[in-house]
N, C-alpha and C positions, 0 to 999 in steps of 0.2 A: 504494500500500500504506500504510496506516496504520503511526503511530510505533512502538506494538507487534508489527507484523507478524501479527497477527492477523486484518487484513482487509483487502479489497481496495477502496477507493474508487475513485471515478469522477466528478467534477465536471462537470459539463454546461451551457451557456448554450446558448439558444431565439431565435432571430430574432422568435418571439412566442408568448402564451400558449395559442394552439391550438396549434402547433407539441410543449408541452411536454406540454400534457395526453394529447395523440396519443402522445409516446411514454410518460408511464407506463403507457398503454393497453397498450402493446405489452409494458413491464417486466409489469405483471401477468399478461397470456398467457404469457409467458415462465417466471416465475416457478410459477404454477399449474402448466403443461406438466413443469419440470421437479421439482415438487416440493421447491422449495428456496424461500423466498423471502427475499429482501433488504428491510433496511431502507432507507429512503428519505427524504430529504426535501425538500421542494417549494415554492419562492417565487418569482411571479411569472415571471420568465424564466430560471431555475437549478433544477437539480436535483443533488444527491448520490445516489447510490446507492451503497451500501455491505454487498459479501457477506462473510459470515462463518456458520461453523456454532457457535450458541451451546450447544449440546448437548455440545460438544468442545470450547469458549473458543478456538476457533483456524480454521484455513483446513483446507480438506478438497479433495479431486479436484474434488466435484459443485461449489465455489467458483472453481475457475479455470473449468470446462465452462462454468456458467452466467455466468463475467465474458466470457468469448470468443464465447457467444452474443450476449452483450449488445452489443459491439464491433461482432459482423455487423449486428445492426438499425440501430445509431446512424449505419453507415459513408455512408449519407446523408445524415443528418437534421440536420448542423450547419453 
């Protein structure tokens, strides 16, 4: 959770750059599917991903659904 508790981060390392790009692949289908999308960002073998509903300056339901989705894809991929 971020300092303000405003949103939820997620810090992420990749044993390699396909590895990461695979899973923003997946953050994007995710993100489309549930019609929320997180910001993100992406170097090399790291990614942040950070939900928040900016519409509301704060955390929302569809913000923990879509971080506990996100949980279920990653639960291999590290």
């Amino acid at each position: 959770m971020s300092d303000d508790e405003r949103a939820l981060i997620r810090h992420l390392e990749f044993r390699s750059f396909e590895r990461m790009m695979a899973f923003i692949n997946r953050l994007a289908w995710l993100a489309q599917a549930q019609g929320h999308h997180p910001d993100f960002t992406a170097a090399t073998y790291h990614c942040e991903v950070r939900f928040t509903t900016h519409a509301l300056g704060g955390l929302t339901e569809n913000d923990f659904i879509c971080a506990a989705r996100l949980d279920a894809i990653i639960s291999g991929d590290l």
